[in-house]
C-alpha positions in Angstrom: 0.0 44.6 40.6 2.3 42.1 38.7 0.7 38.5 37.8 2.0 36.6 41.0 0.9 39.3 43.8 -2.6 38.7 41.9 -2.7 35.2 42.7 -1.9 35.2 45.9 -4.2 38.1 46.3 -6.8 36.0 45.0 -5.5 33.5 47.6 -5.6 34.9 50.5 -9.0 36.9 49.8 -10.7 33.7 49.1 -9.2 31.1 51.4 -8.5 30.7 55.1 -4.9 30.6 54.6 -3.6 29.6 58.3 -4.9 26.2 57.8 -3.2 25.6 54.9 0.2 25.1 53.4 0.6 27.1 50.4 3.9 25.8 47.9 4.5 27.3 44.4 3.4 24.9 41.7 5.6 25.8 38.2 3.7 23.6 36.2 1.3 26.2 36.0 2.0 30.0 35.0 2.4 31.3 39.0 1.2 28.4 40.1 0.5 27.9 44.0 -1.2 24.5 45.3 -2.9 25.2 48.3 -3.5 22.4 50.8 -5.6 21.6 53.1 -5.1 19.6 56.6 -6.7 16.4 54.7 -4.7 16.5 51.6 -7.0 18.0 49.5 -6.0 21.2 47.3 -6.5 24.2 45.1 -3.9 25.0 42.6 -4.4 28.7 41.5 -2.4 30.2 38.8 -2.6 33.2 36.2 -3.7 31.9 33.1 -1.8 33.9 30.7 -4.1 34.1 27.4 -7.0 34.7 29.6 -4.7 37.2 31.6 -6.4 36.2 34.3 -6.7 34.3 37.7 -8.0 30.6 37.6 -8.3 27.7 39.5 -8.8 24.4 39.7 -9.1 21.2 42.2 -7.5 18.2 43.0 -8.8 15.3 40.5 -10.2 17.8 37.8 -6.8 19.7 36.7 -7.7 19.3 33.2 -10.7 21.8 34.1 -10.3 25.4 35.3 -12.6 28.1 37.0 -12.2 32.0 36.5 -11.4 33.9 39.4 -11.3 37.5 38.6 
């Protein structure tokens, strides 16, 4: 599975994806920002020295959570 399919596995696995609008995000590596029907969002990305999913929220993208 190549680094993109991987984050949008994550995606859909973890969030309930037909309320949302998902758009790539290149300012990350893979980056999609997922929104939510208020405006909120996830951006989730492969981080690539971690070589791994992360994510983080809107307001705290200087901070990132491991996914896999």
């Amino acid at each position: 599975m190549d680094e993109e399919a991987k984050v949008i596995d994550w995606i859909t696995s973890e969030v309930e994806t037909e309320s949302c609008i998902m758009q790539d995000y290149p300012v990350y590596h893979w980056g999609k920002r997922v929104i939510d029907r208020s405006g909120d969002y996830l951006i989730v990305y492969f981080h690539p020295l971690l070589e791994k999913v992360v994510y983080t929220f809107k307001g705290v993208e200087d901070c990132f959570f491991v996914a896999h």
